[in-house]
C-alpha positions in Angstrom: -27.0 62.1 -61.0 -23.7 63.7 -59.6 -20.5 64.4 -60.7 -17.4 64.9 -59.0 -13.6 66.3 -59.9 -11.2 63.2 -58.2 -7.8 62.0 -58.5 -4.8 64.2 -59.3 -6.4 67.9 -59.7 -8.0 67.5 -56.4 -4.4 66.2 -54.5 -2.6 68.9 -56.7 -5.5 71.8 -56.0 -5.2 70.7 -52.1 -1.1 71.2 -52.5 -1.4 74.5 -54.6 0.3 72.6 -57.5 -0.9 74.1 -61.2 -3.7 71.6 -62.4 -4.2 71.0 -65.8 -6.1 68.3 -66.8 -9.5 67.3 -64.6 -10.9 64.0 -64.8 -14.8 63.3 -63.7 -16.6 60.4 -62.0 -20.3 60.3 -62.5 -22.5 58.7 -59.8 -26.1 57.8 -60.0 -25.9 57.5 -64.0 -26.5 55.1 -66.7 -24.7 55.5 -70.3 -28.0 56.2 -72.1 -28.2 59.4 -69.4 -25.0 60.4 -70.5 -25.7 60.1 -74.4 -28.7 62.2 -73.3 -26.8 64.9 -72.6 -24.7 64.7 -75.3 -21.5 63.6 -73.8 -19.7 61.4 -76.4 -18.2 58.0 -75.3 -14.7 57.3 -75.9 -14.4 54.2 -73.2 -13.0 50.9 -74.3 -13.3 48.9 -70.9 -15.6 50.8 -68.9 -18.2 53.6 -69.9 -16.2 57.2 -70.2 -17.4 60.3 -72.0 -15.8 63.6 -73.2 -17.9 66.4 -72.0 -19.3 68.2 -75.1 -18.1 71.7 -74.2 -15.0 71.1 -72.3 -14.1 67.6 -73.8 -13.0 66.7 -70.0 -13.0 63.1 -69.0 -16.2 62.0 -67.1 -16.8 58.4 -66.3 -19.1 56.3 -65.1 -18.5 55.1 -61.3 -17.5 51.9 -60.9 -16.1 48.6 -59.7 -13.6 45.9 -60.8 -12.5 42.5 -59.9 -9.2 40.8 -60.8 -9.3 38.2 -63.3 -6.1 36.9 -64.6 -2.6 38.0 -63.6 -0.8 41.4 -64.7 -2.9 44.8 -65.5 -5.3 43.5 -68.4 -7.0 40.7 -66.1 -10.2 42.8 -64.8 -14.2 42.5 -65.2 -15.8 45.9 -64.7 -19.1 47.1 -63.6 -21.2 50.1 -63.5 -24.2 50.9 -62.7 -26.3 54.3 -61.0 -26.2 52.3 -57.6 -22.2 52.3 -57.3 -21.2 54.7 -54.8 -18.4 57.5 -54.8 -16.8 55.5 -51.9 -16.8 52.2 -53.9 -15.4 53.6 -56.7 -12.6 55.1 -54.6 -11.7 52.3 -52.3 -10.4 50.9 -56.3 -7.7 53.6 -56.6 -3.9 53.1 -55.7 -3.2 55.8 -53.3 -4.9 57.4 -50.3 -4.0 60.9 -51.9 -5.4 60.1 -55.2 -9.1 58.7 -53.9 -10.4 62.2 -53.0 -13.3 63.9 -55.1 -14.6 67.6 -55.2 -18.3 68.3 -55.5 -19.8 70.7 -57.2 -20.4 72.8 -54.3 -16.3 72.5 -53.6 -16.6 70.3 -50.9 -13.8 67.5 -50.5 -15.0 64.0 -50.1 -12.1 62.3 -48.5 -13.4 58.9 -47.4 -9.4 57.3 -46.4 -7.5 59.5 -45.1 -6.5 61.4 -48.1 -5.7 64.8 -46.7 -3.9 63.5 -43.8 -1.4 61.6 -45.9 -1.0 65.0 -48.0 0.1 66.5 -44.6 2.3 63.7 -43.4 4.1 63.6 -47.0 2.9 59.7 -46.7 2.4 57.5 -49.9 -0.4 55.2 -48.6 -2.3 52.4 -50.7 -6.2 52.7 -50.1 -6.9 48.3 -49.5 -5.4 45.6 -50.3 -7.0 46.3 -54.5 -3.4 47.9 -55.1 -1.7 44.5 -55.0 -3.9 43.7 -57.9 -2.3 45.9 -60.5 1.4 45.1 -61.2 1.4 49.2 -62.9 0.2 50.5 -59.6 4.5 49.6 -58.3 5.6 52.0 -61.3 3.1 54.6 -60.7 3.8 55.1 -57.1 8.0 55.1 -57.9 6.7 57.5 -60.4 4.8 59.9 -58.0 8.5 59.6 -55.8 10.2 61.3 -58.2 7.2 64.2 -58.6 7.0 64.3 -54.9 10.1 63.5 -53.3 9.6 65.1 -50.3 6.8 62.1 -49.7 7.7 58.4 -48.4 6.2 55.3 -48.7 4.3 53.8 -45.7 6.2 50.5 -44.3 2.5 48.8 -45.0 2.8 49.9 -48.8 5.9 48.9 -49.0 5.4 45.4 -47.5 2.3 44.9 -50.2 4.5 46.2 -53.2 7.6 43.5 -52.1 4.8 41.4 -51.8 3.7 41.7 -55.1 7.2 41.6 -56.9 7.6 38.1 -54.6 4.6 37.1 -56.0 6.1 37.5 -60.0 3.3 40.3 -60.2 6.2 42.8 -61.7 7.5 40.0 -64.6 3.4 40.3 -65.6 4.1 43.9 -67.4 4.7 44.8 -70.5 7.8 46.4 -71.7 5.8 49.5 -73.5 3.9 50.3 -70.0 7.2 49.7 -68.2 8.3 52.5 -70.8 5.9 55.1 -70.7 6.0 54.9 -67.1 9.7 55.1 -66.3 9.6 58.3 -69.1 7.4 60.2 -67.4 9.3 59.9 -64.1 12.5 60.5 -65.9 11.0 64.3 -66.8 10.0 64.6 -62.8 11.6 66.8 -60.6 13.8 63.9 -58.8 13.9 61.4 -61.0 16.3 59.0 -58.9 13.9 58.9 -56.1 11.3 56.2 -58.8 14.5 54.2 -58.9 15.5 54.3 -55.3 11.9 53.2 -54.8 11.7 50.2 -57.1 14.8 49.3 -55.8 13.8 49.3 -52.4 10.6 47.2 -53.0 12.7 44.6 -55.5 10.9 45.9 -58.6 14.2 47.1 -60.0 16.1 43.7 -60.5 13.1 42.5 -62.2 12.5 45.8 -64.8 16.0 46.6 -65.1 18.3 44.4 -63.7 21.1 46.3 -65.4 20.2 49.5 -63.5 19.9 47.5 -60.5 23.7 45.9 -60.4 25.3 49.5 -60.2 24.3 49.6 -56.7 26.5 46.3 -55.9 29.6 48.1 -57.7 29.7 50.8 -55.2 33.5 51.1 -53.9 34.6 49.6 -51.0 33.8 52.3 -48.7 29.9 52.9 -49.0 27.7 50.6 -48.6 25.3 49.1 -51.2 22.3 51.3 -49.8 23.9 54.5 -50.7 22.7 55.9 -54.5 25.2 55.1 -57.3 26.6 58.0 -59.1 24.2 57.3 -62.6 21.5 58.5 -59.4 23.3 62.1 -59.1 23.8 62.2 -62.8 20.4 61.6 -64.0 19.2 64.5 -60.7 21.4 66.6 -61.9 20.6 66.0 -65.7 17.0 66.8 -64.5 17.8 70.0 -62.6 18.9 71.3 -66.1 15.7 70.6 -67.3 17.4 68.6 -70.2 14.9 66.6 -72.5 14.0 63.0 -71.9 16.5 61.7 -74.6 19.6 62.9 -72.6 18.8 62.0 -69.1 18.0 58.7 -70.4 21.5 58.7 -72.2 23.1 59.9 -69.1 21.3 57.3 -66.9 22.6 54.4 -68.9 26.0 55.6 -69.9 28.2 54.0 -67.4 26.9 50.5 -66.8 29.9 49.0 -67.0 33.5 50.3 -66.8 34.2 48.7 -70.2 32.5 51.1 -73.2 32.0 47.9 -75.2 30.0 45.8 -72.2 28.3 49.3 -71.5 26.7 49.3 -75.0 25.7 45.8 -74.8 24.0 46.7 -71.8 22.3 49.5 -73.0 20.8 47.2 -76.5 19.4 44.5 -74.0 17.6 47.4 -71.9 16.1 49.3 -75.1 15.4 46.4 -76.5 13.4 44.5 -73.8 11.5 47.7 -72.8 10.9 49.0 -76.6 12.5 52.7 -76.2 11.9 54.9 -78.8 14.8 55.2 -81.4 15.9 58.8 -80.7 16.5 57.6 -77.2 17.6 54.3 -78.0 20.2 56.0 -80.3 21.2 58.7 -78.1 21.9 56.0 -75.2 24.1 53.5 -77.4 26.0 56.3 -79.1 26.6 58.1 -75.6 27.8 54.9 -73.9 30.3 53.8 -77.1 31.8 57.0 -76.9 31.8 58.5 -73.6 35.9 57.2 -73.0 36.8 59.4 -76.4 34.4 62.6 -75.2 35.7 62.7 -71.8 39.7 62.7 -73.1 38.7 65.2 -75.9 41.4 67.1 -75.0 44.1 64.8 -76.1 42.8 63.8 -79.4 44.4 64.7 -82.1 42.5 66.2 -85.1 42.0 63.3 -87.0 40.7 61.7 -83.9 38.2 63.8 -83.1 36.9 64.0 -87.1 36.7 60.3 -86.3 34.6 61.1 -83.1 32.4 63.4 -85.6 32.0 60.3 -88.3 30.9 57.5 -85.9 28.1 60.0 -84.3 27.4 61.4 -87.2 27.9 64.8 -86.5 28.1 66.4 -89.7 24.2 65.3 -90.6 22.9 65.6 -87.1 24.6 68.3 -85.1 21.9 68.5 -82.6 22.2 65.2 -81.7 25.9 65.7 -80.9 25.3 68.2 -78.7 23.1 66.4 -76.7 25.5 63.2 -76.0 27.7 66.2 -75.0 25.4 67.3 -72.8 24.6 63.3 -71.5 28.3 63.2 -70.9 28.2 66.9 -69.1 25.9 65.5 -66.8 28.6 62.7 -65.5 30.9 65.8 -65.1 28.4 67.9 -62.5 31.0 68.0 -60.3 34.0 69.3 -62.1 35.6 72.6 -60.7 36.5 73.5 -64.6 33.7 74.8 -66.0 34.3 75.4 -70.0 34.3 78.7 -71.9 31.3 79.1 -73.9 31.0 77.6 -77.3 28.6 77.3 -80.8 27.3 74.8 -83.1 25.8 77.0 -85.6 22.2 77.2 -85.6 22.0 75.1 -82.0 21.6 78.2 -80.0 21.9 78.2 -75.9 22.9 74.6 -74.7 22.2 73.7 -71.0 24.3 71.5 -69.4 27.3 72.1 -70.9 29.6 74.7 -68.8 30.3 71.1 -66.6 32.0 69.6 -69.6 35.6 71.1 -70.1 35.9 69.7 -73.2 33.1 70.6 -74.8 34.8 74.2 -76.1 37.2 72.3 -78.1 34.9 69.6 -79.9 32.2 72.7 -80.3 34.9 74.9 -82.1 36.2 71.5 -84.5 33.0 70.8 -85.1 32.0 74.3 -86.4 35.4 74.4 -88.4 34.9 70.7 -89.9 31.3 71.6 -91.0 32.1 74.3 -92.5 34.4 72.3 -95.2 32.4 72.0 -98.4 32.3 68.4 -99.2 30.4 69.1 -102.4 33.2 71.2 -104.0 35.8 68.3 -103.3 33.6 65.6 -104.3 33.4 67.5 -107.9 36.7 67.4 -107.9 37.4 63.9 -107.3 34.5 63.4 -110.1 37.1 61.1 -112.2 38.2 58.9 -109.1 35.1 58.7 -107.0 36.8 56.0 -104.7 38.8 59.1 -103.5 35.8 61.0 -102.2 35.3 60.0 -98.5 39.1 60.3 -97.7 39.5 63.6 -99.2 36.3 65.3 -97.6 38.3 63.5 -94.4 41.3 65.0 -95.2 40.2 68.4 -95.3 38.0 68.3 -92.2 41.2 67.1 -90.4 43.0 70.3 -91.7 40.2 72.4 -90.9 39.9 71.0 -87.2 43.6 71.2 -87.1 43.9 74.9 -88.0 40.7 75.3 -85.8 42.3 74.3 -83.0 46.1 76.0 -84.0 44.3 79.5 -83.8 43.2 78.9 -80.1 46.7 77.7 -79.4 47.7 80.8 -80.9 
């Protein structure tokens, strides 16, 4: 019985990247070995155990054969005579089928360090072309790596496999968790440049997709869309996954109206969480009124604070400001620094010029106490919302006279 470290902490130990988690394989064992030793199992498909000091993944090695189409179709098998190499030859990439020993030796049976080297994403054989999730992963590790590229071969196989209808096999909440993990990477356009590239992205998100045929006249349809820059730049900030998603999806069409239909369909075929399904609608409906902030009146921008909500959820204002700051990277007018009580530091924001002004209304319209004028109104409770309204517009109004001032 030996086990081995393999996968990720071994490619991340050999690039001097922090590792965190560790997973095992076990060769040369049977389940009832493991239970010997007190390892608890916690495998569904295939035998894996939780060590019972370090709780650390081990599993047992193993092979699989496709079954049915998509990611659920495979038969496993283990048993103490599959080999380390057999077990390997099953794993997408050359740079994630390398195992430590125990001694620290690196068994590297494909070429693993060599593609680590060349910067090369490599499949191992021709078992990645069986596992539609395997396209996502690798656009995924683009964004974490994006100093890597895909080898013409890989590529080839992954068009291959969209041709073959292998992409339309997944399901919208592994699409999801995929595509938000390599939305917190540290280039996050390079996982769509990729599924673009191998035709994975008119299948997954066709809506995404079509902003590379609306370039203007003078690039061509290869070069990255601005929403690319954007959602780069959004990452940079380190800005959390709700607001780079917002920031991706805000401009997918030139009409607000279309946009927000646009961004339903997408949350709604790929299940996204509500906080970033919200964030995303109310970003794209208002981004038109947020960018000319510095024309609307008072009781316009109260309005802008009703729709989103602003007076409940503060927070969540700030960051479709900061979604909208993100489409702004670019602007020479970097705004003076402004509060939401209670929101502290915001990043992103100094790109947004008109951020200062809706910041200081919205402190001044929060600050009008809509309990006092609703016991006021007590005898005529139909008067209620419009009078609460009426005095935030006076409050933003004198706000904004002061600054003027």
């Amino acid at each position: 019985m030996r086990s081995y470290v393999v996968g990720g902490a071994v490619r991340d130990g050999l690039l001097g990247r922090p590792v965190t988690d560790r997973d095992h394989v076990v060769v040369g064992a049977t389940p009832q070995d493991m239970l010997a030793l007190g390892y608890r199992p916690v495998g569904k498909d295939f035998p894996v155990f939780l060590h019972p000091d370090t709780h650390e993944e081990y599993a047992l090695a193993r092979t699989e054969r496709k079954t049915a189409p998509g990611y659920h179709g495979f038969v496993f098998h283990t048993s103490p005579e599959v080999t380390l190499e057999e077990d390997l030859v099953r794993r997408d990439l050359t740079i994630n089928a390398m195992a430590r020993a125990e001694d620290g030796s690196i068994v590297d049976p494909y070429g693993g360090q060599a593609d680590l080297r060349g910067r090369v994403f490599r499949h191992v054989s021709g078992a990645f072309a069986e596992d539609p999730v395997r396209i996502l992963r690798l656009a995924r590790f683009a964004a974490r790596f994006p100093e890597f590229r895909v080898h013409a071969s890989t590529l080839a196989l992954m068009r291959a496999m969209v041709a073959a209808g292998e992409a339309d096999a997944l399901v919208p909440e592994r699409v999801w968790q995929e595509l938000a993990r390599g939305l917190m990477e540290e280039r996050p356009s390079r996982m769509f440049a990729v599924l673009r590239d191998c035709g994975a992205l008119a299948r997954i998100l066709p809506e995404l997709d079509a902003l590379w045929e609306r370039q203007p006249p003078q690039q061509d349809t290869a070069s990255a869309p601005p929403a690319m820059r954007v959602l780069d730049h959004g990452a940079a900030l380190g800005l959390p996954l709700e607001v780079r998603f917002a920031a991706l999806l805000q401009d997918l069409d030139r009409d607000p109206a279309a946009g927000v239909q646009l961004v339903m369909a997408v949350c709604q075929r790929l299940k996204v969480p509500n906080e970033c399904r919200d964030l995303a609608q109310m970003s794209a409906r208002e981004r038109d009124g947020v960018r000319n902030a510095l024309a609307l009146p008072p009781d316009g921008i109260v309005g802008l604070f009703e729709r989103c909500d602003a007076f409940r959820k503060p927070e969540r204002f700030v960051r479709m400001l900061q979604a909208c700051a993100c489409a702004c990277a670019g602007d020479s007018h970097a705004g003076e620094a402004a509060r939401v009580p209670d929101l502290g530091q915001q990043p992103g924001l100094q790109n947004l010029e008109q951020q200062p002004r809706l910041l200081r209304a919205l402190d001044a319209a929060r600050a009008v106490n809509a309990g006092e004028i609703a016991a006021r109104c007590a005898d005529r409770r139909e008067r209620i919302p419009a009078a609460v309204h009426a005095a935030r517009v006076a409050a933003v109004e004198a706000a904004l006279q002061d600054v003027r001032d």
